[in-house]
VEXFI-826804 format. One record per residue (C-alpha): residue number from 0; x, y, z. Coordinates in pm, 1 decimal, decimal comma. Example, Ala and Ser with C-alpha at 12.3 -4.5 7.8 and 13.67 -1.06 7.14 Angstrom:
2
- pos	u	v	w
- 0	1230,0	-450,0	780,0
- 1	1367,0	-106,0	714,0
end
This chain:
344
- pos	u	v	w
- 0	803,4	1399,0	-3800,3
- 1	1055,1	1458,8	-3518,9
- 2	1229,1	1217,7	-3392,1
- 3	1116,6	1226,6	-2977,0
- 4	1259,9	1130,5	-2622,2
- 5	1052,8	825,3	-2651,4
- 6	1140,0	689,2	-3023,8
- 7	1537,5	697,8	-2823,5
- 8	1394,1	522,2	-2553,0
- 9	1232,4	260,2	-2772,0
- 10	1489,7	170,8	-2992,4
- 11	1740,4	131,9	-2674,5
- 12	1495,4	-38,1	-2411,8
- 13	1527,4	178,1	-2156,9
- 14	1281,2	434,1	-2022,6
- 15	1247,9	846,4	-2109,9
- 16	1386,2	958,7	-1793,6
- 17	1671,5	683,1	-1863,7
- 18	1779,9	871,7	-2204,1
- 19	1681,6	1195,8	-2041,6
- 20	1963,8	1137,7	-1778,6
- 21	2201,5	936,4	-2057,0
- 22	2218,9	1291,4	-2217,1
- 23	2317,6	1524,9	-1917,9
- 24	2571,2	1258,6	-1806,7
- 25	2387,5	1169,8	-1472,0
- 26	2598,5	918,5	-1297,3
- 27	2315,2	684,0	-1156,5
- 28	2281,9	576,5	-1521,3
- 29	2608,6	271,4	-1600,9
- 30	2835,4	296,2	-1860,0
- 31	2668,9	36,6	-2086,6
- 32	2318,3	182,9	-2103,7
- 33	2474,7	484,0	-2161,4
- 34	2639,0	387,5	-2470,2
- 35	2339,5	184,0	-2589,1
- 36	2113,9	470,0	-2542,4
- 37	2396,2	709,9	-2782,5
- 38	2375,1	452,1	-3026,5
- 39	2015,2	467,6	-3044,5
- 40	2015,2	827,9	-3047,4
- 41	2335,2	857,1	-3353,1
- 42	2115,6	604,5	-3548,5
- 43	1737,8	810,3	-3513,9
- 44	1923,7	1119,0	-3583,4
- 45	1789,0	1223,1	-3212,2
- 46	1917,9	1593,6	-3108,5
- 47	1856,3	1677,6	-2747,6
- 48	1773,0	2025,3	-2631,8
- 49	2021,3	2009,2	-2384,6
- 50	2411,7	1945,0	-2408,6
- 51	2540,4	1663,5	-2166,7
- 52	2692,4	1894,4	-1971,8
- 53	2441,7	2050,0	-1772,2
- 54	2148,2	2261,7	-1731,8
- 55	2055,8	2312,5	-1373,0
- 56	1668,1	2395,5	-1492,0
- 57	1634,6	2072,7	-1680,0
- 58	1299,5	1924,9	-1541,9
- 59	1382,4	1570,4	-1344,9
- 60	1156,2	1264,2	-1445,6
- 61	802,3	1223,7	-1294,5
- 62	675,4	957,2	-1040,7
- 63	272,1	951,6	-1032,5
- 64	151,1	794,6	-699,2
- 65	-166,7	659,8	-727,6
- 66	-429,1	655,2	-449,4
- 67	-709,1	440,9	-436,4
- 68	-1045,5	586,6	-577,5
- 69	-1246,0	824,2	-363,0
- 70	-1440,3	1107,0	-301,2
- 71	-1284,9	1207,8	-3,0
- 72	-1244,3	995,4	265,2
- 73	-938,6	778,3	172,7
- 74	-688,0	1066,9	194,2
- 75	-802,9	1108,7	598,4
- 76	-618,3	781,2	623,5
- 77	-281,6	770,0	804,2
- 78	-170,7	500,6	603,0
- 79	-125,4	680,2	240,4
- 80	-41,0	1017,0	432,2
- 81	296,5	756,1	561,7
- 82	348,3	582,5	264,3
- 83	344,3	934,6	20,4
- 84	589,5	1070,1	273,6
- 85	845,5	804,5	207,2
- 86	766,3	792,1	-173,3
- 87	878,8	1174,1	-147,7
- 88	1188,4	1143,6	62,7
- 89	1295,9	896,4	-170,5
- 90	1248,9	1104,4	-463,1
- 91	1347,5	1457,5	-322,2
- 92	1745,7	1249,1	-273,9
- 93	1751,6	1101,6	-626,3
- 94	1627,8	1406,3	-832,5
- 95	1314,8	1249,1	-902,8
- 96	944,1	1463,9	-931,1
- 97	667,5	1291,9	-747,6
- 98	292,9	1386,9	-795,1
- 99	-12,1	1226,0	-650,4
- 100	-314,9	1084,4	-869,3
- 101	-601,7	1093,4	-748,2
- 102	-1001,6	1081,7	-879,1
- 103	-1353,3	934,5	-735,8
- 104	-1404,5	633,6	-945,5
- 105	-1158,1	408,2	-1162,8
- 106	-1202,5	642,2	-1441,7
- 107	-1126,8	946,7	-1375,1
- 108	-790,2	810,2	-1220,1
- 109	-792,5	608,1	-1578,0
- 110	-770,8	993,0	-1734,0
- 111	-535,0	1131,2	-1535,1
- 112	-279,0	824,6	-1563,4
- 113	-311,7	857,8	-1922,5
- 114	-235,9	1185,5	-1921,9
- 115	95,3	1172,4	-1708,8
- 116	171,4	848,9	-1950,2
- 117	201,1	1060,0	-2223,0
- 118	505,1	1330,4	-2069,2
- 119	819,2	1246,3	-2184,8
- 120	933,8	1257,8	-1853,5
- 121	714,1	1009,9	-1724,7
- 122	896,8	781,3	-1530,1
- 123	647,3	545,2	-1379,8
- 124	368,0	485,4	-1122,6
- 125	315,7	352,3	-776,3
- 126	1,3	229,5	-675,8
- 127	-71,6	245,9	-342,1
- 128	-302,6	-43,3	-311,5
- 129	-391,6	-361,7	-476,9
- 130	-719,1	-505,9	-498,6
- 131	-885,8	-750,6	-723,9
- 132	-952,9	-702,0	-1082,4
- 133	-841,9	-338,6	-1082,3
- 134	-898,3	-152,8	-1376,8
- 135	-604,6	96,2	-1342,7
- 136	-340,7	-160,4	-1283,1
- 137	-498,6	-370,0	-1598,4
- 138	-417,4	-56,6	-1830,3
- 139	-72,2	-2,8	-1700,3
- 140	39,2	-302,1	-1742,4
- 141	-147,5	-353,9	-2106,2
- 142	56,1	-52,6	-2175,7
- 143	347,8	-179,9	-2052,0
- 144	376,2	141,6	-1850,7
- 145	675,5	67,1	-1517,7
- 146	436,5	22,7	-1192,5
- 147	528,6	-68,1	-859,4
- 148	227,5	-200,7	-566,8
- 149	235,1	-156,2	-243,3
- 150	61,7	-465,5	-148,9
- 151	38,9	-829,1	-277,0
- 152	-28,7	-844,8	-688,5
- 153	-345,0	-1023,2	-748,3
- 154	-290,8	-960,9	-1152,6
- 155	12,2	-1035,4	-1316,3
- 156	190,4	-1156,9	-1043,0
- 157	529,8	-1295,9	-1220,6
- 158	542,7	-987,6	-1346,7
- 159	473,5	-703,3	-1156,2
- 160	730,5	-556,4	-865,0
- 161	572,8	-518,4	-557,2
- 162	642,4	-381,4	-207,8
- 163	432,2	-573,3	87,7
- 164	375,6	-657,7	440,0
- 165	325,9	-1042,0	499,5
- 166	-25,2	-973,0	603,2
- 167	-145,1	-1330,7	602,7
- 168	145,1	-1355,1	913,6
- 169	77,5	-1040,1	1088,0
- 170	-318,2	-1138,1	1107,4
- 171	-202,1	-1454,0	1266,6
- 172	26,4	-1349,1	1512,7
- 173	-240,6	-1076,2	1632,7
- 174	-463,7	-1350,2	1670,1
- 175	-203,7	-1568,6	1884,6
- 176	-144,5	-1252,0	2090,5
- 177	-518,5	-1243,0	2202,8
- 178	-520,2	-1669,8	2218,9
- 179	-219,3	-1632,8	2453,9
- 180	-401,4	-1377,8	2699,7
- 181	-656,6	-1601,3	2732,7
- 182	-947,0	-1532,7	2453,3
- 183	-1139,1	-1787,1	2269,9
- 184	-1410,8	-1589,0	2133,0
- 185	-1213,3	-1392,9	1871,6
- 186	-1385,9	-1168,7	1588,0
- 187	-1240,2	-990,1	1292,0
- 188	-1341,0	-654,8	1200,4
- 189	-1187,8	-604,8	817,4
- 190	-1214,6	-339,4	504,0
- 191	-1436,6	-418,1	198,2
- 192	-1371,3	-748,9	38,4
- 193	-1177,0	-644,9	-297,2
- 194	-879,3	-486,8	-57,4
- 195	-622,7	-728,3	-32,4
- 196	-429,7	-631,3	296,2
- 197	-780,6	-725,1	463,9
- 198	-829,6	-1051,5	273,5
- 199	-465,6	-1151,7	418,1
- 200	-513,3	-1059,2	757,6
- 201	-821,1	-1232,5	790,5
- 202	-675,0	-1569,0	660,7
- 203	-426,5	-1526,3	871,5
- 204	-661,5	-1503,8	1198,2
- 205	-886,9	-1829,4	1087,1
- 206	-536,7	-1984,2	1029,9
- 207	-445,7	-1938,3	1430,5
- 208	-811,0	-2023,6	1528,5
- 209	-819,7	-2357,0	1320,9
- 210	-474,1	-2454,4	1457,8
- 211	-577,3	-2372,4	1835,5
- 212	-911,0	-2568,8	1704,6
- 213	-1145,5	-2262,5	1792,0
- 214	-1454,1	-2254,1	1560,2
- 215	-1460,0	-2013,0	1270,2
- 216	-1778,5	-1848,8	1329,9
- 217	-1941,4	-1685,3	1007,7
- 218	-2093,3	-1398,6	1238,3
- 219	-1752,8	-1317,9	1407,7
- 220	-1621,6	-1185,5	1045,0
- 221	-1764,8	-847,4	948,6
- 222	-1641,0	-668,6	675,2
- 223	-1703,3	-302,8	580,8
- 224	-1546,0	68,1	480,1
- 225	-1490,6	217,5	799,8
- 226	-1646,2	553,4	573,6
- 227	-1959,7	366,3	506,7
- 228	-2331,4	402,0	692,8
- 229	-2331,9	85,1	739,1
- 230	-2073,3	33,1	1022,9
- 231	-2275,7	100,1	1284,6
- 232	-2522,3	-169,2	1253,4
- 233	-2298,0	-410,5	1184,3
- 234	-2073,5	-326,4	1489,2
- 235	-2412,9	-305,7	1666,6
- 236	-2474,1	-645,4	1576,4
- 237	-2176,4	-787,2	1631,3
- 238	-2154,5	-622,6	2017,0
- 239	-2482,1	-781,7	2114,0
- 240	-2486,8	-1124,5	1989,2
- 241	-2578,7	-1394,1	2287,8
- 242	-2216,9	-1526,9	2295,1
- 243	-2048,2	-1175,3	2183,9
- 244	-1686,3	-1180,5	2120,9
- 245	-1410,6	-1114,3	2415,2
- 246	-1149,4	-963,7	2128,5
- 247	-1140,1	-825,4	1816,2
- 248	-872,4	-845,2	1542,0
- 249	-932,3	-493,4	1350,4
- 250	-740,5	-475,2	1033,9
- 251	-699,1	-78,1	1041,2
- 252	-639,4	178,4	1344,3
- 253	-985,9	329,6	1215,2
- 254	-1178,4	26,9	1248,1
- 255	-1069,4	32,6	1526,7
- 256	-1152,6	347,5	1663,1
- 257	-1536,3	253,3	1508,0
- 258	-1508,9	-79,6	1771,5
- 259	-1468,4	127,9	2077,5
- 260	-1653,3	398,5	2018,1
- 261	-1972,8	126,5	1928,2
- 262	-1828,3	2,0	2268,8
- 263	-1927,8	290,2	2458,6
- 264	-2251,2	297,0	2347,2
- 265	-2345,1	-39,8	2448,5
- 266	-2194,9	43,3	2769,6
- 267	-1890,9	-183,8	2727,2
- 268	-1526,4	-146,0	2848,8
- 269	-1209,0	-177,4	2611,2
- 270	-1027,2	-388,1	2714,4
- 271	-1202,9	-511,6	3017,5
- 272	-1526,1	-638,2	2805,6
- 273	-1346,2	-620,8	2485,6
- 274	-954,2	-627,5	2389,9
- 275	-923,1	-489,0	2053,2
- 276	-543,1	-537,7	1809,0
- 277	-591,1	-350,7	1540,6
- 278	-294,8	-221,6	1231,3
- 279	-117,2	64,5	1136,0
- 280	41,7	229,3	1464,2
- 281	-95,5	518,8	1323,5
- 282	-195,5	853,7	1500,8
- 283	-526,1	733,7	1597,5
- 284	-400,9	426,7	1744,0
- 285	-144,9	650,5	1986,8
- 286	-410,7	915,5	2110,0
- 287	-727,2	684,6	2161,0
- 288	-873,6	627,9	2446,5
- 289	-762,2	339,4	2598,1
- 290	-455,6	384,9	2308,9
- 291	-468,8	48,3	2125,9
- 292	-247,6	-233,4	2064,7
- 293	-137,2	-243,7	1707,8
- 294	67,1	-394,2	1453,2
- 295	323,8	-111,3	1290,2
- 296	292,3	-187,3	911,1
- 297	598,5	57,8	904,0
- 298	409,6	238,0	603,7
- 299	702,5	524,9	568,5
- 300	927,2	253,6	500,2
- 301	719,7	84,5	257,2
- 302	689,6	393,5	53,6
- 303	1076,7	440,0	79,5
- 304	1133,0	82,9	-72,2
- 305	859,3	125,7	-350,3
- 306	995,1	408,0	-493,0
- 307	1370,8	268,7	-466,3
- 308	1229,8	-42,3	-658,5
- 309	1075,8	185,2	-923,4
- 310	1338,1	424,3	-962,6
- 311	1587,3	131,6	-971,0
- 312	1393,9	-66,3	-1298,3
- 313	1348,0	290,2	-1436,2
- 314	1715,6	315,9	-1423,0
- 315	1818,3	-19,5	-1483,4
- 316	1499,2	-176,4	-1752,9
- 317	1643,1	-511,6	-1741,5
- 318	1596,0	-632,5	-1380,1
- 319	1324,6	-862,3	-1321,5
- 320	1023,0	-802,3	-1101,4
- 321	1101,8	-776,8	-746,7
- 322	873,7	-867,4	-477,1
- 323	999,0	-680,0	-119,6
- 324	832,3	-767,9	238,7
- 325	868,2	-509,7	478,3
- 326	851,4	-676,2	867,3
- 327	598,5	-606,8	1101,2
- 328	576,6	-536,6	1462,2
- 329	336,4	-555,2	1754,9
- 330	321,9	-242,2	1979,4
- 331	148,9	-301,0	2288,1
- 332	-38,7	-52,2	2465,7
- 333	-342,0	-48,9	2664,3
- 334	-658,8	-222,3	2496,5
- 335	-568,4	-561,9	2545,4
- 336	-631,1	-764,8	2858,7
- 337	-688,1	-1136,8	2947,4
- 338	-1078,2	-1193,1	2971,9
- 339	-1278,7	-1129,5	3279,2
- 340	-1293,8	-1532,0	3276,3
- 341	-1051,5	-1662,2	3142,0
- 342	-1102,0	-1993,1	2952,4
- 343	-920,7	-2302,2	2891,9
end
């Protein structure tokens, strides 16, 4: 049998794309991988297709970025739209392929990260999300396949590089924001349970409301896919309670969007009734109506420093996991106002 790309990249430690670049000379790759990559290669026998010197066609390593599962509605999201550009930019300066994954369930992502696993020039993956007990990040790391989060790792923690926001702050702050203009009655509007990002933000909000000793109201916290049927009713519920909130913390732009426009039709006022914060700065949150106050996740930048981590430990397999935090920042704008009475 033929001796492969990947029997090299075995026997030296280092990735395909790493012995792929060790054999055309590329200078990103240092002197001492280099030379443990020719050993491997003089001691397999391995004969590249390709002389060091230089073949302008030679096909550059591949970067899959993986979106969440779907049928649809996740790729109307600002967010990954952000986050792929910066992935791209990235890779389009270092020579790097990128191509998105994408598939309706776990499984049919499962297939076509198995498939782009098995290409020599398979380089690695970004995920860009992290939830709990996910099935694709189980297999690449059981496979020991090179993955990089955007988010906080739930599994394999000490191990795994990841790129995040601290979300557990930024739902805090936008919490104190709406304390300081006078609100008491605070909800949180959030995404399904198993999405981290949410999960942080909304500790974050009960920790300011515990330490301005507000009550943590059970019926204040509703949690849903902003894609879902079921928003309505539960906005619709939330909007007419006795003692209805004055603010809401919404942990996307399009949860947001959902508040107000439930807002209208209980003939409510953002922000006189209601002041809503809500995250992402995306497009939605600019041409709204009122345009909303909202924490800037700066998601280009967080795909720029996921796939400079990945490329990085695909060039350099020795580094340990990094774990990045990207700052946050509050951009205010016109759906937050003190409360028509304001409270001690």
């Amino acid at each position: 049998m033929a001796v492969t790309i990947k029997d090299v990249a075995a026997l030296a430690g280092v990735s395909p794309s790493t012995v792929s670049r060790t054999c055309k000379d590329h200078p990103s790759i240092s002197r001492e991988t280099k030379e443990r990559v020719r050993q491997a290669m003089a001691q397999l026998g391995y004969e590249p297709s390709f002389s060091s010197g230089a073949q302008p066609n030679q096909p550059f390593p591949i970067i899959g970025i993986i979106l969440p599962p779907s049928s649809r509605n996740v790729y109307e999201n600002a967010f990954y739209l952000e986050a792929i550009r910066g992935i791209s930019q990235f890779c389009n300066d270092r020579e790097y392929i990128s191509t998105v994954v994408t598939g309706q369930d776990d499984e049919e992502i499962l297939r076509a990260v198995r498939t782009l696993a098995k290409e020599e020039r398979s380089g690695g993956f970004i995920l860009l999300y992290s939830k709990q007990d996910d099935a694709v990040t189980e297999y690449l790391y059981n496979e020991g396949l090179l993955y990089v989060l955007i988010g906080k790792a739930k599994q394999y923690a000490n191990q795994t590089i990841y790129i995040d926001n601290d979300n557990f702050l930024a739902g805090e702050e936008a919490a104190q924001y709406l304390y300081r203009l006078g609100h008491r009655r605070i909800a949180f509007v959030g995404n399904q349970r198993a999405m981290l990002f949410s999960a942080e933000r909304k500790a974050g909000y009960q920790a300011a409301l515990t330490k301005h000793q507000l009550p943590l109201i059970p019926d204040y916290c509703v949690e849903t896919d902003p894609f879902s049927s079921d928003w309505k009713e539960l906005f619709d519920r939330l909007l007419t309670m006795e003692n209805r909130p004055t603010a809401i913390v919404a942990s996307d732009d399009i949860l947001a969007v959902a508040v107000v426009r439930s807002c209208e039709q209980h003939d409510l006022c953002v922000p006189k009734d209601l002041s809503v914060v809500s995250f992402n700065n995306s497009l939605l949150a600019r041409i709204s109506s009122p345009m909303l106050t909202s924490i800037d996740i700066h998601s280009f930048q967080l795909g720029i420093e996921a796939a400079s981590q990945l490329i990085n430990h695909i060039e350099n397999p020795n580094l340990l996991a990094t774990k990045i935090l990207v700052p946050h920042s509050l951009v205010e704008r016109e759906s937050c106002r003190p409360p028509c009475t304001r409270l001690p």
